[in-house]
N, CA and C atoms as an extended XYZ file, in Angstrom:
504
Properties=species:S:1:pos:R:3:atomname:S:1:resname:S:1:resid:I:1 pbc="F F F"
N        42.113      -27.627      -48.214 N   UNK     1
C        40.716      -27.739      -48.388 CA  UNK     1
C        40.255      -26.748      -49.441 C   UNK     1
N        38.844      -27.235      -50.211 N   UNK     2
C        38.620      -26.397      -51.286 CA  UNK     2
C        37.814      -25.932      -50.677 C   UNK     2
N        37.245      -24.682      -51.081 N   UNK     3
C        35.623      -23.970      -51.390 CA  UNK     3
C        34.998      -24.389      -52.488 C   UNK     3
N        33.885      -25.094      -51.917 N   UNK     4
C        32.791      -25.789      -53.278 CA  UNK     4
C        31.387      -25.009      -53.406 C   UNK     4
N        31.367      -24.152      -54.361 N   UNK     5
C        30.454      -22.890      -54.349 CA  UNK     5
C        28.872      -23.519      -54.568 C   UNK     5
N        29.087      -24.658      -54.634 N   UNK     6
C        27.203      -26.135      -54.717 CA  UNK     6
C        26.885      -26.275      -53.343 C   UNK     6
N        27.610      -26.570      -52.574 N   UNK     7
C        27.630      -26.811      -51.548 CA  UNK     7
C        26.802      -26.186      -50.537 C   UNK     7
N        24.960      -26.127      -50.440 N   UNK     8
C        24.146      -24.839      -49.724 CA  UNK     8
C        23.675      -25.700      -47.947 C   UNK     8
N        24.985      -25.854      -47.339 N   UNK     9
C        24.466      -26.764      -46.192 CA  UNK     9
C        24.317      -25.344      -45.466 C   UNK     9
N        24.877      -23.621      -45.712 N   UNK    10
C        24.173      -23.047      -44.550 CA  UNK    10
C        23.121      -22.334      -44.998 C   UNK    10
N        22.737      -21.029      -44.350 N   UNK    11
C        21.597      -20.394      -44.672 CA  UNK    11
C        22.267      -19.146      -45.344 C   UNK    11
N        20.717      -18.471      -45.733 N   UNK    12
C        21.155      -17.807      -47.130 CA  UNK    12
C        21.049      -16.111      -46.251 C   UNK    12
N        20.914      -15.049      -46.806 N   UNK    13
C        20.735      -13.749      -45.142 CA  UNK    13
C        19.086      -13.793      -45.786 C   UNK    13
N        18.401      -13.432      -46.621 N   UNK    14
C        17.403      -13.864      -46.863 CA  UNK    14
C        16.494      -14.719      -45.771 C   UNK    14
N        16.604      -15.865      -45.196 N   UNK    15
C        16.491      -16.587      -44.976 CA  UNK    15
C        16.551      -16.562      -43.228 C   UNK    15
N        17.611      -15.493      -43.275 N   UNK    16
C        17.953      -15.487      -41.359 CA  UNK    16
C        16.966      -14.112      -41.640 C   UNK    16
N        17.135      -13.458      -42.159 N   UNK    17
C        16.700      -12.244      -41.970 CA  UNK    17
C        14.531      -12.183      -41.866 C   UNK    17
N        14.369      -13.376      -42.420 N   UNK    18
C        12.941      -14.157      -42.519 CA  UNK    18
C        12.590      -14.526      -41.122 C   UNK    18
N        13.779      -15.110      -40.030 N   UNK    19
C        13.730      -15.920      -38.979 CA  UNK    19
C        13.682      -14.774      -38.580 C   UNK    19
N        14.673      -13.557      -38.591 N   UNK    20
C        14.619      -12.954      -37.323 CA  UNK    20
C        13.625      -11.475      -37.413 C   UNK    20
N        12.944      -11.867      -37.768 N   UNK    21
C        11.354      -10.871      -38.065 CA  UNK    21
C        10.355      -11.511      -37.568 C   UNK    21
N        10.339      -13.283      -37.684 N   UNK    22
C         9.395      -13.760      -37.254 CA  UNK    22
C         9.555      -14.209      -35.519 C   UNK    22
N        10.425      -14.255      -35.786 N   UNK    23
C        10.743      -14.625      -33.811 CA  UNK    23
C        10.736      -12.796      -33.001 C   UNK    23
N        11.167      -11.905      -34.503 N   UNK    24
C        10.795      -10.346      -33.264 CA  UNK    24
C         9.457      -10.614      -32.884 C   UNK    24
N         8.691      -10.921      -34.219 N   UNK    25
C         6.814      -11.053      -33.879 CA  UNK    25
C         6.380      -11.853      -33.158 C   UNK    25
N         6.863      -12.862      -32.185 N   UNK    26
C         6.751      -13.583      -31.317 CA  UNK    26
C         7.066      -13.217      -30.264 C   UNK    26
N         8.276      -12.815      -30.086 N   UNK    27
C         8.732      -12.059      -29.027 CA  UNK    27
C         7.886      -10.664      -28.709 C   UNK    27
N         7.194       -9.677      -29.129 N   UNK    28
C         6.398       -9.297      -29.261 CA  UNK    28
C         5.020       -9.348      -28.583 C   UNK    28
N         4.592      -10.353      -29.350 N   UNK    29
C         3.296      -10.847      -29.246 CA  UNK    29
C         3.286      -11.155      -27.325 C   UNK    29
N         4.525      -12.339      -27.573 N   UNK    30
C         4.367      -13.008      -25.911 CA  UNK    30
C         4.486      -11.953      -24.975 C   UNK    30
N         5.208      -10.771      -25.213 N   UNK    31
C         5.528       -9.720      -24.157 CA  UNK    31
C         4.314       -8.961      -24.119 C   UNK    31
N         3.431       -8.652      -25.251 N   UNK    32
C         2.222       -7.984      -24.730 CA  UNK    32
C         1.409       -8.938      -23.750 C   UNK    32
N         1.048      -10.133      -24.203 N   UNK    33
C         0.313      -11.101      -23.474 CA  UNK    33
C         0.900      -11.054      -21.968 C   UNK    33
N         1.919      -11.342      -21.615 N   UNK    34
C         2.692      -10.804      -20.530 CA  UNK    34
C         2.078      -10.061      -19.694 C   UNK    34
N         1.655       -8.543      -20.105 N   UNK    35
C         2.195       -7.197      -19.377 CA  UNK    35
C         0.604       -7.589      -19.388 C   UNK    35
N        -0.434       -7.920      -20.229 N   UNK    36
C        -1.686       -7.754      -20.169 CA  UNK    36
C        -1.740       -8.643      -19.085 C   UNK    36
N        -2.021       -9.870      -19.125 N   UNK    37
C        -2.204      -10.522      -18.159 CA  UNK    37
C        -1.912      -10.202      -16.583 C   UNK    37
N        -0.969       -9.527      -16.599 N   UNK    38
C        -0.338       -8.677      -15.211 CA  UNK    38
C        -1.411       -7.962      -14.974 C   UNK    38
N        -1.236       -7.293      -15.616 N   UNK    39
C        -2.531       -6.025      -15.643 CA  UNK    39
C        -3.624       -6.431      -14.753 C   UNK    39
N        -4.133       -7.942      -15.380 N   UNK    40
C        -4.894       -8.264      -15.473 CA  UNK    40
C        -5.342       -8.701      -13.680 C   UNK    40
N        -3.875       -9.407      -13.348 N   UNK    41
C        -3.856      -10.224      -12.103 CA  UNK    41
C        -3.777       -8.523      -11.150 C   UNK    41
N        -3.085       -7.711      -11.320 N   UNK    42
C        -3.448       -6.923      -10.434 CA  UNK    42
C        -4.753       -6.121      -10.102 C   UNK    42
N        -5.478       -5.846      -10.988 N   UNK    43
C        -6.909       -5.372      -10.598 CA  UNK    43
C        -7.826       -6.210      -10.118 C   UNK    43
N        -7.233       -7.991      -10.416 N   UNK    44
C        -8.367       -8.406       -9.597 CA  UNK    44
C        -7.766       -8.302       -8.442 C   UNK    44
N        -6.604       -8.252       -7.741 N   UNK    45
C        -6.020       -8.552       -6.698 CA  UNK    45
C        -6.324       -7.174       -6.016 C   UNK    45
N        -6.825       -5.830       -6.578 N   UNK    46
C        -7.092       -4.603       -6.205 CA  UNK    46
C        -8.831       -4.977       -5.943 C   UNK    46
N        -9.494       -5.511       -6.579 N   UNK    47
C       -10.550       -5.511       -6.465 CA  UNK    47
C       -10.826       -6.566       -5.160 C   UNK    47
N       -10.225       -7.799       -4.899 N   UNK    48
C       -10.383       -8.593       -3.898 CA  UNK    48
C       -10.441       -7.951       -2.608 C   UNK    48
N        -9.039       -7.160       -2.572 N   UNK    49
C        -8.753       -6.095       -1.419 CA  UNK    49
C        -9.739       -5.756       -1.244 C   UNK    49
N       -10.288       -4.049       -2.175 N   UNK    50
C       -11.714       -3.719       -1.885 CA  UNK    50
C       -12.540       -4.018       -1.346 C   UNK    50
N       -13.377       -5.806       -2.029 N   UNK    51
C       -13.993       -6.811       -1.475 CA  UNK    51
C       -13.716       -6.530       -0.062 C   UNK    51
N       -12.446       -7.163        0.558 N   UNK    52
C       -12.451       -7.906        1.565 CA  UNK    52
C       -12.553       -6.751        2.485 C   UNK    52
N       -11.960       -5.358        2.424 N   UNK    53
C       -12.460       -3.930        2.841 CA  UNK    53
C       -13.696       -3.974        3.908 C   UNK    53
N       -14.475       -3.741        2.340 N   UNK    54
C       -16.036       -4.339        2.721 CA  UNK    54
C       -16.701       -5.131        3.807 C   UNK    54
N       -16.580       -6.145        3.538 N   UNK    55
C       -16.651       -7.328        4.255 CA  UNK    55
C       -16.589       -7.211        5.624 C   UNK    55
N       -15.197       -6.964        6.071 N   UNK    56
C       -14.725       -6.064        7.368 CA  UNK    56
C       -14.937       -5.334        8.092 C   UNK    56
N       -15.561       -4.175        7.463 N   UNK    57
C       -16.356       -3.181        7.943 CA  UNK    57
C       -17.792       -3.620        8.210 C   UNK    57
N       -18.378       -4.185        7.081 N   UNK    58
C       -20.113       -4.510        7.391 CA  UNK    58
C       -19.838       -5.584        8.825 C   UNK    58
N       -19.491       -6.300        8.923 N   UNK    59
C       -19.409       -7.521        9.467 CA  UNK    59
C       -19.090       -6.754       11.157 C   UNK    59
N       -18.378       -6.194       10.710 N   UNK    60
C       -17.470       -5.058       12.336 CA  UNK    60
C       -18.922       -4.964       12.396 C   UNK    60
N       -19.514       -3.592       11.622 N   UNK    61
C       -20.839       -3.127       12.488 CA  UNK    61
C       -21.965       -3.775       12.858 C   UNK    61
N       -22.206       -4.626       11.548 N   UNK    62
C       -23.416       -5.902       12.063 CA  UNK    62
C       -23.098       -6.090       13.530 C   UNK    62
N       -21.794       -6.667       13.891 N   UNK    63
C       -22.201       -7.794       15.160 CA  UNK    63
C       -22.031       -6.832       16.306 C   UNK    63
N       -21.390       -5.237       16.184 N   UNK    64
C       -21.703       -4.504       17.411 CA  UNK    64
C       -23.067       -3.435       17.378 C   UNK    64
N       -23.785       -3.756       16.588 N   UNK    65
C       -24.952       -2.982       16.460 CA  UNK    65
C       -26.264       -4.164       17.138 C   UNK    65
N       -25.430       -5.833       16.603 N   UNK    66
C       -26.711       -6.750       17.533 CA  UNK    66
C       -25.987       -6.558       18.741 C   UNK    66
N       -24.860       -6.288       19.328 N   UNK    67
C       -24.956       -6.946       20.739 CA  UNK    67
C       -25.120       -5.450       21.412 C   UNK    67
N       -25.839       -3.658       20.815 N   UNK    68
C       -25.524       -2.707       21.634 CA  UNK    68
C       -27.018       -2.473       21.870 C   UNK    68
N       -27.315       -1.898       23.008 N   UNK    69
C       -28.394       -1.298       23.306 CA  UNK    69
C       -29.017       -0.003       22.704 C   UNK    69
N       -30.336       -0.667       22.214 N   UNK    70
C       -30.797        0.378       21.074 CA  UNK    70
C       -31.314        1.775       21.584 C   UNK    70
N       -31.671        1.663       23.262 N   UNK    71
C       -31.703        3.142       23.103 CA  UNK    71
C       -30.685        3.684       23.901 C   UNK    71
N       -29.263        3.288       23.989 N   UNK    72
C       -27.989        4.159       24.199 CA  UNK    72
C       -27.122        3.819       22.964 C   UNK    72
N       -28.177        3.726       21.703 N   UNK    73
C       -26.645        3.931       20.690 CA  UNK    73
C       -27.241        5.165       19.635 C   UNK    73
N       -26.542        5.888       19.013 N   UNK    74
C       -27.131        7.100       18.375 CA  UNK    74
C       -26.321        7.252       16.887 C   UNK    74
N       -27.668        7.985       16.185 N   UNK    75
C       -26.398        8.009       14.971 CA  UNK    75
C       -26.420        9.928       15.273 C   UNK    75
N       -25.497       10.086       14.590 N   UNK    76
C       -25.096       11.994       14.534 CA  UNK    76
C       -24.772       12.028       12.980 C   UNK    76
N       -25.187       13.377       12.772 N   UNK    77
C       -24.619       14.187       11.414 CA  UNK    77
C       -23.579       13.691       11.261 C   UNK    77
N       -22.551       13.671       12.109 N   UNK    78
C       -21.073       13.945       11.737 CA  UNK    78
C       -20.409       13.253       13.334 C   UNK    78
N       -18.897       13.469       12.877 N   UNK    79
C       -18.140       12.805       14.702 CA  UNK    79
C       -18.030       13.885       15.183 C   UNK    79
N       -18.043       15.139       14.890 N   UNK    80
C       -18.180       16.251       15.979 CA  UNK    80
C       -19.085       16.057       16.413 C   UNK    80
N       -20.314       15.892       16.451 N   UNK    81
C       -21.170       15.814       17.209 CA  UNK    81
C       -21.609       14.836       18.021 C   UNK    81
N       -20.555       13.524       17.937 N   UNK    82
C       -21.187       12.487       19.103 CA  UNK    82
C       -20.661       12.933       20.324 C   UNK    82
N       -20.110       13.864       20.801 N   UNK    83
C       -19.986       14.033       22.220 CA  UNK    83
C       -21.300       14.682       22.802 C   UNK    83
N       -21.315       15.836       22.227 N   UNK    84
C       -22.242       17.110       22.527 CA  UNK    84
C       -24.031       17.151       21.710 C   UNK    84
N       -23.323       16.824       20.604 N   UNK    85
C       -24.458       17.623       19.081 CA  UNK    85
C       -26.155       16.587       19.360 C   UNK    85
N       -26.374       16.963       18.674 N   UNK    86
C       -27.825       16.696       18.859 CA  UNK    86
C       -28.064       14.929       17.909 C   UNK    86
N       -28.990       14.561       18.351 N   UNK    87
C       -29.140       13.027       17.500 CA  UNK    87
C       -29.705       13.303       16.494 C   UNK    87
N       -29.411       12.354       15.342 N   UNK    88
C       -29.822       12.711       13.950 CA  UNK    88
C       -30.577       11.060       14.107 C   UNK    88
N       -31.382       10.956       12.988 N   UNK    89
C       -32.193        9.826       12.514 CA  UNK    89
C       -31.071        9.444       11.672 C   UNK    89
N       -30.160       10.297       10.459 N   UNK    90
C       -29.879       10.326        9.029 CA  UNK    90
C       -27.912       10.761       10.057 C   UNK    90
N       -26.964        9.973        9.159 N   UNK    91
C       -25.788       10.692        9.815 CA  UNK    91
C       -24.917        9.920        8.986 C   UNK    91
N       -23.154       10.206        9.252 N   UNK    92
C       -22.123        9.711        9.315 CA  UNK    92
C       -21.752        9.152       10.358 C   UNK    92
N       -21.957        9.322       11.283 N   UNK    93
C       -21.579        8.760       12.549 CA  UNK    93
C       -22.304        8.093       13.255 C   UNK    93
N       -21.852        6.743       14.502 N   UNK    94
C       -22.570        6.094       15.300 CA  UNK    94
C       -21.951        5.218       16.572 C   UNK    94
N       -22.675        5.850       17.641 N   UNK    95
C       -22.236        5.700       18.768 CA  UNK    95
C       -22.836        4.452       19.223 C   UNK    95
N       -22.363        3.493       19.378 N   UNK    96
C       -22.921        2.323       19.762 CA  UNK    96
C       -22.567        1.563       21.554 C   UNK    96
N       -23.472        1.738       22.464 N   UNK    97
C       -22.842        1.180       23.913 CA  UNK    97
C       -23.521       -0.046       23.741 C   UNK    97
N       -22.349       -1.146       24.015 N   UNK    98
C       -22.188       -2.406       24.081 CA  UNK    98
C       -21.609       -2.334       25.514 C   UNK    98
N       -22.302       -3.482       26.015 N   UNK    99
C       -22.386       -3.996       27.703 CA  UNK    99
C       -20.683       -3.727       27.866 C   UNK    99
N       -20.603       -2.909       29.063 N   UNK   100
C       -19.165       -2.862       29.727 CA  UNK   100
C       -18.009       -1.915       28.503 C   UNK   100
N       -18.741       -1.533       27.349 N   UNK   101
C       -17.670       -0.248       26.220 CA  UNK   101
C       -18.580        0.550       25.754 C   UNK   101
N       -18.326        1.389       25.210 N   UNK   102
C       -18.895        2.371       24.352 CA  UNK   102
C       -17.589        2.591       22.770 C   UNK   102
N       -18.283        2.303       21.775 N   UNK   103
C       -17.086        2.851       20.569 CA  UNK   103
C       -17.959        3.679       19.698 C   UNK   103
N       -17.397        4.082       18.787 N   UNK   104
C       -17.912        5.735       17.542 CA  UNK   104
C       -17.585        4.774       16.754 C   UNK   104
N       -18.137        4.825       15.559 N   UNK   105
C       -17.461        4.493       14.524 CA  UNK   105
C       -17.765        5.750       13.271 C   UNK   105
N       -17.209        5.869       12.326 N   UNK   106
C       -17.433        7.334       11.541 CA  UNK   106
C       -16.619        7.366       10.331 C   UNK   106
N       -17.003        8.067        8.922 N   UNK   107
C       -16.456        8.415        8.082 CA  UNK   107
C       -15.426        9.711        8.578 C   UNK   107
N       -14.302        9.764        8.471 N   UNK   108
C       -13.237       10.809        8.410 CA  UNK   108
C       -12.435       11.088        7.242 C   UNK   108
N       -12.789       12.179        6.580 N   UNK   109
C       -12.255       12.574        5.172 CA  UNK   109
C       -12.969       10.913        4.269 C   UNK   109
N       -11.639       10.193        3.875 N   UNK   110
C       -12.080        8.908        3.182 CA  UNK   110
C       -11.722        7.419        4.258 C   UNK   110
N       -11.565        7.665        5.461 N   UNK   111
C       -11.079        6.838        6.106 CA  UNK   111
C       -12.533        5.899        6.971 C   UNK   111
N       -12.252        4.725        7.203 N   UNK   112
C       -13.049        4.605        8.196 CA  UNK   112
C       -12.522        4.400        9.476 C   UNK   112
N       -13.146        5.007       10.573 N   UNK   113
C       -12.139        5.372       11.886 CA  UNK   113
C       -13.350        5.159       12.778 C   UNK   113
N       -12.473        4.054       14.390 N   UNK   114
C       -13.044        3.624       15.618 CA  UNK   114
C       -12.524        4.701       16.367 C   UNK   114
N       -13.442        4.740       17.186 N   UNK   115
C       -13.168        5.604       18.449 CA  UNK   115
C       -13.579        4.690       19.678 C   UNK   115
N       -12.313        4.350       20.522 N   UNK   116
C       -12.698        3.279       21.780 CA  UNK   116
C       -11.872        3.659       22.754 C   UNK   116
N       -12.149        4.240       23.963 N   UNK   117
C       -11.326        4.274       24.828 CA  UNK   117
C       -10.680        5.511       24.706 C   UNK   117
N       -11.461        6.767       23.821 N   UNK   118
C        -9.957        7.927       23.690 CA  UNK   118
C        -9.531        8.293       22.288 C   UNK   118
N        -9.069        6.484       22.020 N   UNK   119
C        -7.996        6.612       20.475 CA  UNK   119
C        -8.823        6.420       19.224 C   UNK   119
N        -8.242        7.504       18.890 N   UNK   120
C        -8.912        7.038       17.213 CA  UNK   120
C        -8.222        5.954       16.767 C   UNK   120
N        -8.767        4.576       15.613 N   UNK   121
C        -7.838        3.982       15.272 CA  UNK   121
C        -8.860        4.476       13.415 C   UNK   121
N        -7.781        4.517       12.961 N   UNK   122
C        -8.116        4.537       11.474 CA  UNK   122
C        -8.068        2.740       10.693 C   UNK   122
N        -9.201        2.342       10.849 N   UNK   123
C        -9.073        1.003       10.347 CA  UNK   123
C        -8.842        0.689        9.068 C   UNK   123
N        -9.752        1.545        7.822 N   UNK   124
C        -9.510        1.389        6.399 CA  UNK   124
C        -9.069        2.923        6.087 C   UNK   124
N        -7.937        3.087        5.273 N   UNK   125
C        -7.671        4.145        5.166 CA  UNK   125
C        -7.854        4.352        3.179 C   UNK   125
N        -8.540        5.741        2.937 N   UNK   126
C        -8.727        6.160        1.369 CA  UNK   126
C        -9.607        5.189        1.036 C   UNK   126
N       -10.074        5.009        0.953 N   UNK   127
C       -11.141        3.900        0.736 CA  UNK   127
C       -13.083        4.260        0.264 C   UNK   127
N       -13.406        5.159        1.854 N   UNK   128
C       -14.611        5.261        2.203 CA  UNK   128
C       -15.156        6.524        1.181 C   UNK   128
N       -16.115        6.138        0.023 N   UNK   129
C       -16.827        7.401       -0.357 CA  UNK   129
C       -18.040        7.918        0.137 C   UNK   129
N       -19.284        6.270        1.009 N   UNK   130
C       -20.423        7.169        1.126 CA  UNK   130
C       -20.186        6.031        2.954 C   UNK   130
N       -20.645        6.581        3.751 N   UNK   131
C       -20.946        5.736        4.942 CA  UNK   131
C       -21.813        6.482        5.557 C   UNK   131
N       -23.075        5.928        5.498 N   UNK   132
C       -24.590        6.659        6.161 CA  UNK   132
C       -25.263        5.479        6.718 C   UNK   132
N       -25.467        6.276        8.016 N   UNK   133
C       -26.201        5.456        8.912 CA  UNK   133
C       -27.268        6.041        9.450 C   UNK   133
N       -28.579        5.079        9.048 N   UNK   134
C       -30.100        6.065        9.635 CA  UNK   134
C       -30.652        4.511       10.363 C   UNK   134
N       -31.267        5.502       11.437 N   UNK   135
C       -31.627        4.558       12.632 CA  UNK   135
C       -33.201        5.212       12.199 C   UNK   135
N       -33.859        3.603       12.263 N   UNK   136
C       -35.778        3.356       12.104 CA  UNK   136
C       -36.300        2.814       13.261 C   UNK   136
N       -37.276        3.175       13.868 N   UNK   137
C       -38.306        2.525       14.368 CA  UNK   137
C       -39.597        1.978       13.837 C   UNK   137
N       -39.801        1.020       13.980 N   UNK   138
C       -41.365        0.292       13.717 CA  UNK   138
C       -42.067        0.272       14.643 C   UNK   138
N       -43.310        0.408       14.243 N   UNK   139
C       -44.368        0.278       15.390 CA  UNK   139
C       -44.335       -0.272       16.509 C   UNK   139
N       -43.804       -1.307       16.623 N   UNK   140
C       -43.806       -2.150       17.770 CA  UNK   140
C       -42.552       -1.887       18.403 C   UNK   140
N       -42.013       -0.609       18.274 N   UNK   141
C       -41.036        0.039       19.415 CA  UNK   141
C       -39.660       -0.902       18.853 C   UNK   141
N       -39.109       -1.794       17.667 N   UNK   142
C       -38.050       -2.385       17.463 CA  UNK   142
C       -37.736       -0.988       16.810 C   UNK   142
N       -36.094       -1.289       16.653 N   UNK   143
C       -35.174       -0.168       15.805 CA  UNK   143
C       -34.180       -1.098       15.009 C   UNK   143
N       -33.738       -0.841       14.012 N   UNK   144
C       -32.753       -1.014       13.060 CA  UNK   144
C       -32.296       -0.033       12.765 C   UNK   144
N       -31.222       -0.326       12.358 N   UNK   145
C       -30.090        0.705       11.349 CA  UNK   145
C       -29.636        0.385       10.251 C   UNK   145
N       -29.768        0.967        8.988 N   UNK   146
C       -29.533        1.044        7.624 CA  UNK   146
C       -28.473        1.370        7.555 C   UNK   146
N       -27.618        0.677        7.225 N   UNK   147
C       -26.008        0.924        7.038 CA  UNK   147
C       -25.523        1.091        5.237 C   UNK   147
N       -25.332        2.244        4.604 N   UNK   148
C       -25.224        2.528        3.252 CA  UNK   148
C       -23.252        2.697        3.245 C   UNK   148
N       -22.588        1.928        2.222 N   UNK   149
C       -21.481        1.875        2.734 CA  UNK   149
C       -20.837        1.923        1.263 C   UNK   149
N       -20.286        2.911        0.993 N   UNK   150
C       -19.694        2.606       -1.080 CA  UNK   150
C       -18.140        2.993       -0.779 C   UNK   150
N       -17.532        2.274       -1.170 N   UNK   151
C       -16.165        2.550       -1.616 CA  UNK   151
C       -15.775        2.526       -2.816 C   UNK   151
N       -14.341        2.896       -3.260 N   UNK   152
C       -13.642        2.955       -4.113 CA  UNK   152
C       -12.185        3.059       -3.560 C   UNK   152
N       -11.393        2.952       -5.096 N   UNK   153
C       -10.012        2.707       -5.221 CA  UNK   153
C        -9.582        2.046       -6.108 C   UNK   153
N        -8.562        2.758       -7.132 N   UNK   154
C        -7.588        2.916       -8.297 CA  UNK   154
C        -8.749        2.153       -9.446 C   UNK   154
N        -9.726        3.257       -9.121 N   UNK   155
C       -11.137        2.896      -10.602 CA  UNK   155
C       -11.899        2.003       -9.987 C   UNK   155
N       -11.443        1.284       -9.275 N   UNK   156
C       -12.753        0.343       -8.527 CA  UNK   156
C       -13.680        0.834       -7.827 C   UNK   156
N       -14.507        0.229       -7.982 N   UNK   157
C       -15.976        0.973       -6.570 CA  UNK   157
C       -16.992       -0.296       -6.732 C   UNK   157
N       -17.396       -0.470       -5.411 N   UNK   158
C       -18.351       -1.289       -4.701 CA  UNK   158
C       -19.676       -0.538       -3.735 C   UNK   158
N       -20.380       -1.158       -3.820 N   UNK   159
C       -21.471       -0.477       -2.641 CA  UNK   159
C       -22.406       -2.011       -2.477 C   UNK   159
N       -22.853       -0.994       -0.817 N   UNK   160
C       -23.200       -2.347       -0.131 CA  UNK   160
C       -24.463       -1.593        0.879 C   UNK   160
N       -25.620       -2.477        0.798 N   UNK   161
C       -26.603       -1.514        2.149 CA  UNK   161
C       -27.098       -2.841        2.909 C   UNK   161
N       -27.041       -2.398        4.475 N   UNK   162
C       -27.610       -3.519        5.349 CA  UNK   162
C       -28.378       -2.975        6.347 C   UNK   162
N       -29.342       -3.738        6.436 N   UNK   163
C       -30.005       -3.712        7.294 CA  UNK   163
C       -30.175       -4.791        8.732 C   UNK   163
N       -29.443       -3.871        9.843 N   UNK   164
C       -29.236       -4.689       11.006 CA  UNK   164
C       -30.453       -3.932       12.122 C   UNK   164
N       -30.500       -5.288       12.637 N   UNK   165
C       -31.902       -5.288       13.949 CA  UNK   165
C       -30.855       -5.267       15.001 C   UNK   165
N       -31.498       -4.016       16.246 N   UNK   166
C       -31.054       -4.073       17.498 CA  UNK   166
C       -31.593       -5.279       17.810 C   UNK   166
N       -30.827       -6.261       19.038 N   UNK   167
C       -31.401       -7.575       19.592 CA  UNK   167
C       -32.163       -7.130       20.702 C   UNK   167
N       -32.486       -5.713       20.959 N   UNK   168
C       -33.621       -5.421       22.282 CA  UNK   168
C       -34.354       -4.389       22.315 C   UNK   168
C-alpha cells in the first residue's frame, strides 16, 4: 500500500484542537448550569422546610389556645416562670389548660419546646428567633392572644403574627 499525501479524509490538529476547546466550553458551561440549578433546588427545599416549620407551630397553638380556658391559661416573661413567677400580659411563654391537660409551650435558646406531663419535648429545633405571646382583653370581658413568631435558617427568615380568640 502507498501513502497518498492528497488524500485529506482525516482531520488536521488545527481542527481537533478547535473541537476540543469548544466542547471544554460546553462542558463548562453545562457544569455551571448544573451546580447552579442545585443550588437552586436546595434553598427552595430549605425554604419549604422553614415554611412548613411555621405552619406547624401556628396551627399547634391556634387550635390549643381555641379549645383552652381563657382564664386558666397565662402567658409569663419566660419558662422559668410558669410554675411560680408572676403573669405577664407581654412574654415568651404560655401555659395553656385544655379540658383534662395542661401543656407550656416556650422559646428555649432557638428551639421551640412543649412541656406536657413533666417532659420537655423540643419540637423545632434552631429555628426560633422571635416567639412572643401577649394576651388582650376587650371590653366585653373576651381575650385573645397575639402570637408573633419569626424564624430563620441557613439565610432564610420568615415571620408570621396571629391573632387567636379564646372560645370562652
Amino acid at each position: 500500500m502507498k501513502f497518498d499525501a492528497s488524500n485529506n479524509n482525516g482531520f488536521t490538529l488545527v481542527e481537533l484542537g478547535i473541537t476540543v476547546v469548544i466542547s471544554s466550553i460546553l462542558v463548562l458551561v453545562i457544569g455551571d448550569l448544573t451546580i447552579s440549578s442545585n443550588r437552586h433546588f436546595i434553598k427552595g427545599i430549605r425554604q419549604a422546610g422553614l415554611q412548613q416549620d411555621m405552619t406547624f407551630i401556628m396551627e399547634m397553638l391556634t387550635n390549643n389556645v381555641r379549645e383552652s380556658c381563657t382564664d386558666q391559661s397565662f402567658v409569663y416573661e419566660d419558662s422559668s416562670k410558669a410554675d411560680c413567677g408572676p403573669i405577664s400580659t407581654n412574654g415568651t411563654c404560655i401555659k395553656l389548660k385544655i379540658p383534662e391537660r395542661e401543656v407550656v409551650y416556650f422559646k428555649g435558646g432557638r428551639d421551640f419546646v412543649n412541656t406536657h406531663g413533666g417532659s420537655k419535648v423540643r419540637l423545632v429545633t434552631n429555628k426560633i428567633d422571635t416567639l412572643l405571646f401577649t394576651k388582650t382583653y376587650l371590653v366585653d370581658s373576651s381575650c385573645f392572644i397575639i402570637i408573633h413568631l419569626a424564624m430563620s435558617e441557613f439565610g432564610h427568615s420568615i415571620s408570621s403574627q396571629q391573632t387567636v380568640f379564646f372560645r370562652n
